[in-house]
N, CA, C and O atoms as a DFTB+ gen file, in Angstrom:
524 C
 N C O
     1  1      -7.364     -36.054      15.404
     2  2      -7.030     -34.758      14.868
     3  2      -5.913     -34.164      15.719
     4  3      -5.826     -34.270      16.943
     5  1      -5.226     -33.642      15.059
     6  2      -3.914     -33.310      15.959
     7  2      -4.283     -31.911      16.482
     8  3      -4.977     -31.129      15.832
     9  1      -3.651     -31.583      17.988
    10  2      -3.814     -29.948      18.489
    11  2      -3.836     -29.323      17.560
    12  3      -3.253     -29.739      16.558
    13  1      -4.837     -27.507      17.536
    14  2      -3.981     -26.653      16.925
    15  2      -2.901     -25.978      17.497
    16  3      -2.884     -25.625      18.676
    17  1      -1.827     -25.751      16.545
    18  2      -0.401     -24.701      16.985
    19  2      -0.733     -23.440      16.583
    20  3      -1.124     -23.295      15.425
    21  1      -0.653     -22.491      17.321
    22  2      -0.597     -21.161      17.124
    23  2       0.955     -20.934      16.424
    24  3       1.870     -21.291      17.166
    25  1       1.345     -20.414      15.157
    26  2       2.428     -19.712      15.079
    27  2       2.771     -18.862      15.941
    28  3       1.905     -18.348      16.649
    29  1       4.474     -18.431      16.111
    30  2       4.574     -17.620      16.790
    31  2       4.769     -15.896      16.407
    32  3       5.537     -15.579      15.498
    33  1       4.122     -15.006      17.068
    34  2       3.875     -13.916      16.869
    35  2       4.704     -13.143      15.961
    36  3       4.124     -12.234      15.366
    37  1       5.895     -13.308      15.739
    38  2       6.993     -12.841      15.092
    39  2       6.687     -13.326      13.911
    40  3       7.002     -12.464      13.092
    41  1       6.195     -14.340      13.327
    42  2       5.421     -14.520      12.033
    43  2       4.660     -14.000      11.150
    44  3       4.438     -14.495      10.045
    45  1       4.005     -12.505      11.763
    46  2       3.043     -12.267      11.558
    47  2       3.331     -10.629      11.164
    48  3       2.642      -9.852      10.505
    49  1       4.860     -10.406      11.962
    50  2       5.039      -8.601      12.820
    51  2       5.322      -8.243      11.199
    52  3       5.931      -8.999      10.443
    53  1       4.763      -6.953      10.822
    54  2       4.755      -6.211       9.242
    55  2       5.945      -5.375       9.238
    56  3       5.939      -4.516      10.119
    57  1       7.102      -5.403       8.378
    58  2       8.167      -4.841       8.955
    59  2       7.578      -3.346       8.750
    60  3       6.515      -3.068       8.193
    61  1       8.554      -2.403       9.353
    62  2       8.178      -0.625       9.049
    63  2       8.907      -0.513       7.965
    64  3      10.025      -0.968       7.720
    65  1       8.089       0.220       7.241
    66  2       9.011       0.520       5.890
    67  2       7.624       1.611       5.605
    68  3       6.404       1.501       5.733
    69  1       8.705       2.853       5.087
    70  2       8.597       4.217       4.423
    71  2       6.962       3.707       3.712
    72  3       6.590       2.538       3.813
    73  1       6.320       4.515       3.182
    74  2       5.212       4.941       2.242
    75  2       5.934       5.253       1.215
    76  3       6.717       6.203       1.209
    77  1       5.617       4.024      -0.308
    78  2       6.233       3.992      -1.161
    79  2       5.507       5.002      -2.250
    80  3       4.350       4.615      -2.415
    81  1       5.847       6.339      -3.164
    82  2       4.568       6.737      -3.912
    83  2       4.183       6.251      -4.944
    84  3       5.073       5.547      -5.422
    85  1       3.317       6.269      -5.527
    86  2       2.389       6.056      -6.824
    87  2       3.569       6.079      -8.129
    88  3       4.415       6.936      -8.383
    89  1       3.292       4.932      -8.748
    90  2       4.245       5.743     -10.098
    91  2       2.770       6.011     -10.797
    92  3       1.629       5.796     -10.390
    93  1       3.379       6.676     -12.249
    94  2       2.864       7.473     -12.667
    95  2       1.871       7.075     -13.487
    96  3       2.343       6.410     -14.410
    97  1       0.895       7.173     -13.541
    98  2      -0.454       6.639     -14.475
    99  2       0.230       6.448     -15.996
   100  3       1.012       7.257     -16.496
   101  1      -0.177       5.358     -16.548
   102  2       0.017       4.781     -17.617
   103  2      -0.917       5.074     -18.505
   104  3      -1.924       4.976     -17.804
   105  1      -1.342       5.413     -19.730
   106  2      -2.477       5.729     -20.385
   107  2      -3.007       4.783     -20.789
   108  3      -2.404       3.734     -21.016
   109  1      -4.422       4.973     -20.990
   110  2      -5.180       3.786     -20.765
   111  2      -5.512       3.300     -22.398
   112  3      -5.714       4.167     -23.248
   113  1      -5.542       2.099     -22.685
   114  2      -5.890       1.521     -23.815
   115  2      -7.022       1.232     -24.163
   116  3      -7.070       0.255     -24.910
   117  1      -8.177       1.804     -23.862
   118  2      -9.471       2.496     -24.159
   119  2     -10.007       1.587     -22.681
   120  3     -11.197       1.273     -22.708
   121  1      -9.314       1.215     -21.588
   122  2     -10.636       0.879     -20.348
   123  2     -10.210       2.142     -19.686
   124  3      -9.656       3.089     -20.243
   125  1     -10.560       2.033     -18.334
   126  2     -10.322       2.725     -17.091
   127  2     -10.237       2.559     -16.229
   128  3     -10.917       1.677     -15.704
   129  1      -9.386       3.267     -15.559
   130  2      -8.572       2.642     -14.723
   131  2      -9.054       3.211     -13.071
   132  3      -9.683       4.260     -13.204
   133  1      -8.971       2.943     -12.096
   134  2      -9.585       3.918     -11.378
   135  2      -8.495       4.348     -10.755
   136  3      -8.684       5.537     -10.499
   137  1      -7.143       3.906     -10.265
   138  2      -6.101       4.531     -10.093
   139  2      -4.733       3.300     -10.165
   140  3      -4.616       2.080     -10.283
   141  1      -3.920       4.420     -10.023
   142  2      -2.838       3.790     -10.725
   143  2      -2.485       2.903      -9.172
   144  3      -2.530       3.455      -8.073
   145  1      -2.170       1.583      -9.369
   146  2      -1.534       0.679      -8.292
   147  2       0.341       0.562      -8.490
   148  3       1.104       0.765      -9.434
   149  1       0.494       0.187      -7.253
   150  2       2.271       0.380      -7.204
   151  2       2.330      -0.710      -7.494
   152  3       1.473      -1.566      -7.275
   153  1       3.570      -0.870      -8.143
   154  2       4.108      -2.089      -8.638
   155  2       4.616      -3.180      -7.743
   156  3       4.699      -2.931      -6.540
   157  1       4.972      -4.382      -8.201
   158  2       5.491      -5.082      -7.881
   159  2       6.863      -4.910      -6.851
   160  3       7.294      -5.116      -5.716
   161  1       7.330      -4.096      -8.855
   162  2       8.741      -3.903      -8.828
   163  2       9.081      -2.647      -7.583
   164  3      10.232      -2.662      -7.145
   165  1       8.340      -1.827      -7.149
   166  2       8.220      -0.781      -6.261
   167  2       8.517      -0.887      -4.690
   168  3       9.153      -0.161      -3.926
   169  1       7.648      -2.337      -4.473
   170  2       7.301      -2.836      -3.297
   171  2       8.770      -3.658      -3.086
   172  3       9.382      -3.524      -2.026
   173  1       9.106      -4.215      -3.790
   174  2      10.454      -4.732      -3.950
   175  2      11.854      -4.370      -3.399
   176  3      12.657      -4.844      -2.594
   177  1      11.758      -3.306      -4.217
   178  2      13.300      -2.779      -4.554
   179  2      13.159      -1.801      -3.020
   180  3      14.112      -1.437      -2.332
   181  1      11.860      -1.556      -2.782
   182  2      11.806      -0.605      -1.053
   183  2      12.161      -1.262      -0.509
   184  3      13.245      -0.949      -0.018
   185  1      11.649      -2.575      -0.154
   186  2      12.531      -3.737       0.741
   187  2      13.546      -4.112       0.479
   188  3      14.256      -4.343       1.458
   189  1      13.984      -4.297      -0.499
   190  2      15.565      -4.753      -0.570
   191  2      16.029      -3.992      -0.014
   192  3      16.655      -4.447       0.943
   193  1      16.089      -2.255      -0.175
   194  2      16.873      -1.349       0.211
   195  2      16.675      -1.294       1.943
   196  3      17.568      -1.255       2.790
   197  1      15.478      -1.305       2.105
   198  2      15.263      -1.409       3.718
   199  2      16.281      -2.323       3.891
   200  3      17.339      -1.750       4.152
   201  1      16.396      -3.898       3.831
   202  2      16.901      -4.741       4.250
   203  2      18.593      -4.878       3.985
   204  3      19.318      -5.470       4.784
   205  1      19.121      -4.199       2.667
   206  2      20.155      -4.166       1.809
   207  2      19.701      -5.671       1.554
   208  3      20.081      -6.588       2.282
   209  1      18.988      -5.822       0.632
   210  2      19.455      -7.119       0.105
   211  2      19.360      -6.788      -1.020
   212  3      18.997      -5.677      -1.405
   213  1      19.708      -7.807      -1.758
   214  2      19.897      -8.108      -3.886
   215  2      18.642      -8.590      -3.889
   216  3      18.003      -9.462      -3.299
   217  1      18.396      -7.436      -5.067
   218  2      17.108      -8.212      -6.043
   219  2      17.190      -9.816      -7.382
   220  3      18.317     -10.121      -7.772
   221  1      16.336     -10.396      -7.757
   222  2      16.188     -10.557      -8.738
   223  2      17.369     -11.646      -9.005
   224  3      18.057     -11.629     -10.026
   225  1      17.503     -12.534      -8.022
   226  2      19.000     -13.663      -7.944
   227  2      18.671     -14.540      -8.638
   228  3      17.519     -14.877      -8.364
   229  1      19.071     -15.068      -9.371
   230  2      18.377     -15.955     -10.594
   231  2      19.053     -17.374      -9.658
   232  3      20.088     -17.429      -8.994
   233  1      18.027     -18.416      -9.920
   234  2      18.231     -19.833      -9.590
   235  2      17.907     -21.001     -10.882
   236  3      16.887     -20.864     -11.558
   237  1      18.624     -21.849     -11.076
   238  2      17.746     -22.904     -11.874
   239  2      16.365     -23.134     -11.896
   240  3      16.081     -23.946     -12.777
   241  1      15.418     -22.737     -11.278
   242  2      14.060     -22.798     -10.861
   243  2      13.532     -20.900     -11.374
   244  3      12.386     -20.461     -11.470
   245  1      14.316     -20.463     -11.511
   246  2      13.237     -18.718     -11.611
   247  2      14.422     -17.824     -10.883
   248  3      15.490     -18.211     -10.406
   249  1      13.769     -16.270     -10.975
   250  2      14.356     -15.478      -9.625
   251  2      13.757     -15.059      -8.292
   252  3      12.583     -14.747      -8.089
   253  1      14.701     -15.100      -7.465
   254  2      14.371     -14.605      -6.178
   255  2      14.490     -13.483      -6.479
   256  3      15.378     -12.985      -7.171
   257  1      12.838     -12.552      -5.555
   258  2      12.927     -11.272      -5.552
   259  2      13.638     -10.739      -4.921
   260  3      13.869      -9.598      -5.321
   261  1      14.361     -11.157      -3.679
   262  2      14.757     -10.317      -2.348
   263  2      15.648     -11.590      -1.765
   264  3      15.133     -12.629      -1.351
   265  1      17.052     -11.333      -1.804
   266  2      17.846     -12.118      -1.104
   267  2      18.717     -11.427       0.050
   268  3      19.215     -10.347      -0.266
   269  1      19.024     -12.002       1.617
   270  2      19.371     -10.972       1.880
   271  2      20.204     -12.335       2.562
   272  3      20.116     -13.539       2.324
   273  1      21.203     -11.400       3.695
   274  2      22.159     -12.875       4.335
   275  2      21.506     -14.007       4.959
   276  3      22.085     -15.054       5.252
   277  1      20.069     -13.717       5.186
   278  2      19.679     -14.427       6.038
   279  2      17.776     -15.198       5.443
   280  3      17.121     -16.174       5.808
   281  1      17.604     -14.349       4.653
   282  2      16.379     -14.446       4.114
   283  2      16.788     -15.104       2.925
   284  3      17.925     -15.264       2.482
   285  1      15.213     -15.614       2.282
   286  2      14.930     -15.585       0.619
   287  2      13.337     -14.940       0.872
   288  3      12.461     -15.278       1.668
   289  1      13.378     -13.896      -0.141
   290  2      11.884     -13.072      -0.233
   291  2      11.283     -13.618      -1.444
   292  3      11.895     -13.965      -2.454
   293  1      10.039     -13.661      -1.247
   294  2       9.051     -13.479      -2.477
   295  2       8.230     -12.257      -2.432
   296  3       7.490     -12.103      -1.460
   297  1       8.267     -11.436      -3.295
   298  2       7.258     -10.053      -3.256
   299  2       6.052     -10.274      -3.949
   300  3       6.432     -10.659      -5.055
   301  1       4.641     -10.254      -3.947
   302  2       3.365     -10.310      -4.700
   303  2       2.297      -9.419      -4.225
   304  3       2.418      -8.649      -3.273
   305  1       1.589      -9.521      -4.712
   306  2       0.100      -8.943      -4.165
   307  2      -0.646     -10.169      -3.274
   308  3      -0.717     -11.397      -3.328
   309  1      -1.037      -9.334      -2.621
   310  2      -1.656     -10.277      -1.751
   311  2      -2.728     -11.573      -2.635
   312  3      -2.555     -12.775      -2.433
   313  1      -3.603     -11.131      -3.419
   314  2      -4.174     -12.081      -3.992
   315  2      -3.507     -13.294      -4.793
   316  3      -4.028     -14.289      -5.296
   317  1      -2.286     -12.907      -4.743
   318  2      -1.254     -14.018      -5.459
   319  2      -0.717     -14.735      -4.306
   320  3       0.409     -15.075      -4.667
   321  1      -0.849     -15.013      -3.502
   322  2      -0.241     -15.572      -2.387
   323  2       0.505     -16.711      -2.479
   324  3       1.698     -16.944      -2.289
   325  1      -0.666     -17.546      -2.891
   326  2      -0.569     -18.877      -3.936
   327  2       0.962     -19.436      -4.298
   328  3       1.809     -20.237      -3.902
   329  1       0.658     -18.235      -5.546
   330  2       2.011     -18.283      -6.397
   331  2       3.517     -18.350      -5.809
   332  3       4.380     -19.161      -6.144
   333  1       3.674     -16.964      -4.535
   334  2       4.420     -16.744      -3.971
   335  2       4.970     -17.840      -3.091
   336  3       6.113     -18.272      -2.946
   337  1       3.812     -18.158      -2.549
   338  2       4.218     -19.527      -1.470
   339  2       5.363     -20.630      -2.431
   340  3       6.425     -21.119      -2.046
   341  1       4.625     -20.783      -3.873
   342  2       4.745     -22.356      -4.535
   343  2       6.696     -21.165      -4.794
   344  3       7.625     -21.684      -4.177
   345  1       6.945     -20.300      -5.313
   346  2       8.430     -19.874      -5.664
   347  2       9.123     -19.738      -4.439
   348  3      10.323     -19.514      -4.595
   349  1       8.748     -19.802      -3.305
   350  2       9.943     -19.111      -2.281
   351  2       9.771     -20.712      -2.049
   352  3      10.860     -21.232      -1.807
   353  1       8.689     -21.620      -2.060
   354  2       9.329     -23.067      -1.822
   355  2      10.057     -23.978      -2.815
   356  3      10.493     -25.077      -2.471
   357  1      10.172     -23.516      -3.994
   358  2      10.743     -23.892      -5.410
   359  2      12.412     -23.436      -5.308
   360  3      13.354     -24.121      -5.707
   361  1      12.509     -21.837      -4.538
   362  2      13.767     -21.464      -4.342
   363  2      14.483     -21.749      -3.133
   364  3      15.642     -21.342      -3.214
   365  1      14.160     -22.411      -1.828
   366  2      14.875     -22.591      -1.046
   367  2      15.688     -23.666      -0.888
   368  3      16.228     -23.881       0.197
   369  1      15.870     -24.487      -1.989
   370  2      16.642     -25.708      -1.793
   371  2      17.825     -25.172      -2.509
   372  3      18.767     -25.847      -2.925
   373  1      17.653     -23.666      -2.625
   374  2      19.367     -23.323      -3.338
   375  2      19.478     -22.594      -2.139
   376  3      20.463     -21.894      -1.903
   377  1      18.573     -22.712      -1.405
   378  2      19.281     -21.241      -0.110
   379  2      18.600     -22.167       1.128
   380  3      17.559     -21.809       1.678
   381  1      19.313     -23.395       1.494
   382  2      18.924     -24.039       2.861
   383  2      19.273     -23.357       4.338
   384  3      18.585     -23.626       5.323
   385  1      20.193     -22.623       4.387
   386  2      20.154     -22.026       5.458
   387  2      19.597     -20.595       5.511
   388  3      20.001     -19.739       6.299
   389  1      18.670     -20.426       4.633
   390  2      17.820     -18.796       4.455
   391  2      16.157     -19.484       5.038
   392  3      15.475     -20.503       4.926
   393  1      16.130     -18.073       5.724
   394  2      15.247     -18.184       6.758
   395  2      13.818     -17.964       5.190
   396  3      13.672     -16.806       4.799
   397  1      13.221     -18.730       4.709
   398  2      11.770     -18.312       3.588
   399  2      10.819     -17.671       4.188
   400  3      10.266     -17.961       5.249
   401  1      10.573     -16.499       3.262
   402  2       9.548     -15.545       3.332
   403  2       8.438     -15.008       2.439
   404  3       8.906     -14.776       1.324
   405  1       7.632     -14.831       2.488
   406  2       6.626     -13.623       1.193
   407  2       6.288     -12.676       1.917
   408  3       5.952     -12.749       3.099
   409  1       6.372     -11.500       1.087
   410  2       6.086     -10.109       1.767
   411  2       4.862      -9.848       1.044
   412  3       4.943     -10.128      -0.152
   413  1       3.951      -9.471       1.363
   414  2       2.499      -9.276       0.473
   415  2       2.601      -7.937       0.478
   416  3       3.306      -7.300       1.260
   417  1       1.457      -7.182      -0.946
   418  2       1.059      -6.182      -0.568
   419  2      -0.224      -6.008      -1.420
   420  3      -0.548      -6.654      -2.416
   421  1      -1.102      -4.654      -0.605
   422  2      -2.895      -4.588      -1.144
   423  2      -3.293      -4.680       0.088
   424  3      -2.529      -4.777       1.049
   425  1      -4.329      -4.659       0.134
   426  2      -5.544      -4.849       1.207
   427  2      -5.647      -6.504       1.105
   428  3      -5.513      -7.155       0.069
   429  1      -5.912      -7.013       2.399
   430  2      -6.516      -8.140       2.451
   431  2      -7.153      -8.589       3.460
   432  3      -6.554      -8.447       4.526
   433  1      -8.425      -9.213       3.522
   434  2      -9.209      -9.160       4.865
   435  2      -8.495      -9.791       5.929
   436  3      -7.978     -10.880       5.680
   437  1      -8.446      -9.592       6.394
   438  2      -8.374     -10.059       8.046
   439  2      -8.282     -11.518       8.478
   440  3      -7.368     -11.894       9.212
   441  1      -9.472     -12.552       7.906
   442  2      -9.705     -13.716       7.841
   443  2      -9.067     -14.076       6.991
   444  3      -8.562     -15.141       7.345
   445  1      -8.706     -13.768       5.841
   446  2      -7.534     -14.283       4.683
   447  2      -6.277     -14.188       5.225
   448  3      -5.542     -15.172       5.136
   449  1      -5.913     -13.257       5.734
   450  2      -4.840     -13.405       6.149
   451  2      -4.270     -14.359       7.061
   452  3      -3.115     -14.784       7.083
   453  1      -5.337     -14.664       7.886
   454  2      -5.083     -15.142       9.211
   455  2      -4.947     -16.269       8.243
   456  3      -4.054     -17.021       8.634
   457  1      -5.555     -16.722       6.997
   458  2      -5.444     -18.172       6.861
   459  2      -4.308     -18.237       5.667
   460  3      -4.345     -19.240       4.954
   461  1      -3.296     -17.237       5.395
   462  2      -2.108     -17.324       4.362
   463  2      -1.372     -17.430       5.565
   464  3      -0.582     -18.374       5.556
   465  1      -1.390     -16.679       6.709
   466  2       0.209     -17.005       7.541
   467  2      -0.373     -18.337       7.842
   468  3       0.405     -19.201       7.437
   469  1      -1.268     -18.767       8.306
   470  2      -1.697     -20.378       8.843
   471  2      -0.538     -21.766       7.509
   472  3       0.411     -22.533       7.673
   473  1      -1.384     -21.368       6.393
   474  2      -0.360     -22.599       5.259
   475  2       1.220     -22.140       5.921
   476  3       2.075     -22.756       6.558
   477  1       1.096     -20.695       5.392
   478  2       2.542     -20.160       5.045
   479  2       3.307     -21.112       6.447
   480  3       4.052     -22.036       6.122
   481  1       3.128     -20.892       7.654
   482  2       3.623     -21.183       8.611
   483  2       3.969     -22.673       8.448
   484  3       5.174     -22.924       8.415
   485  1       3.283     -23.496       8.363
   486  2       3.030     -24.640       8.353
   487  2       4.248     -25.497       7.240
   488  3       4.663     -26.655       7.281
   489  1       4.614     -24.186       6.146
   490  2       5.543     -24.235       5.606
   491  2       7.000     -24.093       5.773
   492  3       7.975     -24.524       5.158
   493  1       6.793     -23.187       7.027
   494  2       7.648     -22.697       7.404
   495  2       8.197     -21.368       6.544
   496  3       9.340     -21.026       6.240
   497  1       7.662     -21.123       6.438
   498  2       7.503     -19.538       5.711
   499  2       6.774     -18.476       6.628
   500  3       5.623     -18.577       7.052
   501  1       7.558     -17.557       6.829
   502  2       7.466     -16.373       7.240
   503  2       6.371     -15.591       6.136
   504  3       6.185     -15.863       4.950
   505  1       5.805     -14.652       6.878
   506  2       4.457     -13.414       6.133
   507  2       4.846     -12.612       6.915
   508  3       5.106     -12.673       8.117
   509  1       4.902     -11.334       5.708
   510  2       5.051     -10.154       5.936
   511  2       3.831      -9.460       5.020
   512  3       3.099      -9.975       4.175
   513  1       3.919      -7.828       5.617
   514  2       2.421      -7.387       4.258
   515  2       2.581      -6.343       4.824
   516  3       2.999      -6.171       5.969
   517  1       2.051      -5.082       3.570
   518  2       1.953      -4.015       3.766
   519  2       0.638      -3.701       2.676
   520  3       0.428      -4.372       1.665
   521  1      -0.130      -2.608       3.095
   522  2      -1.446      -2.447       2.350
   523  2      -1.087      -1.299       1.175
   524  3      -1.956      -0.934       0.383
């Protein structure tokens, strides 16, 4: 069995970025809702602007959410992690010298996390997250 590697700490650091607000409740199509969640698109376009990067860069494979000089982003909810991992590794063979990332957002336990930066790393993918 080979050592374990600890990633290194900088893998892990959540960038600072503003408190994004609520958009606006959508009316409900007879369920209920218990409150309105921020979007995707919300969590996104805050980071791009934090970072100045371009949204939404289309590749033969899909779009990148977040391109910046140095990055390729994937934005999701944390429970999509999955997904995110399989597109920012689908998109980096158009961006070989971009450092790959997913920025999560939601709550996510503690132990999950520890085990999305674990793959992610291993991928060489950077995790970021905000709740």
């Amino acid at each position: 069995m080979a050592p374990s590697v600890s990633p290194p700490p900088e893998f892990f650091r959540p960038p600072e970025l503003p408190q994004i607000p609520s958009p606006p409740s959508k009316p409900s199509r007879g369920r209920s809702r218990k409150g309105a969640h921020k979007s995707e698109g919300m969590y996104r376009d805050q980071l791009a602007r934090t970072l100045s990067g371009v949204t939404e860069v289309t590749t033969p494979t899909g779009r990148v959410d977040i391109v910046t000089r140095t990055e390729i982003i994937e934005v999701e909810a944390a429970a999509r992690w999955k997904h995110a991992l399989g597109q920012i590794l689908a998109y980096c063979y158009y961006y070989p010298s971009h450092q790959k990332r997913i920025h999560l957002y939601r709550e996510v336990d503690p132990t999950v996390l520890d085990q999305i930066c674990t793959q992610c790393w291993r991928n060489g993918v950077r995790v970021t997250w905000q709740a």
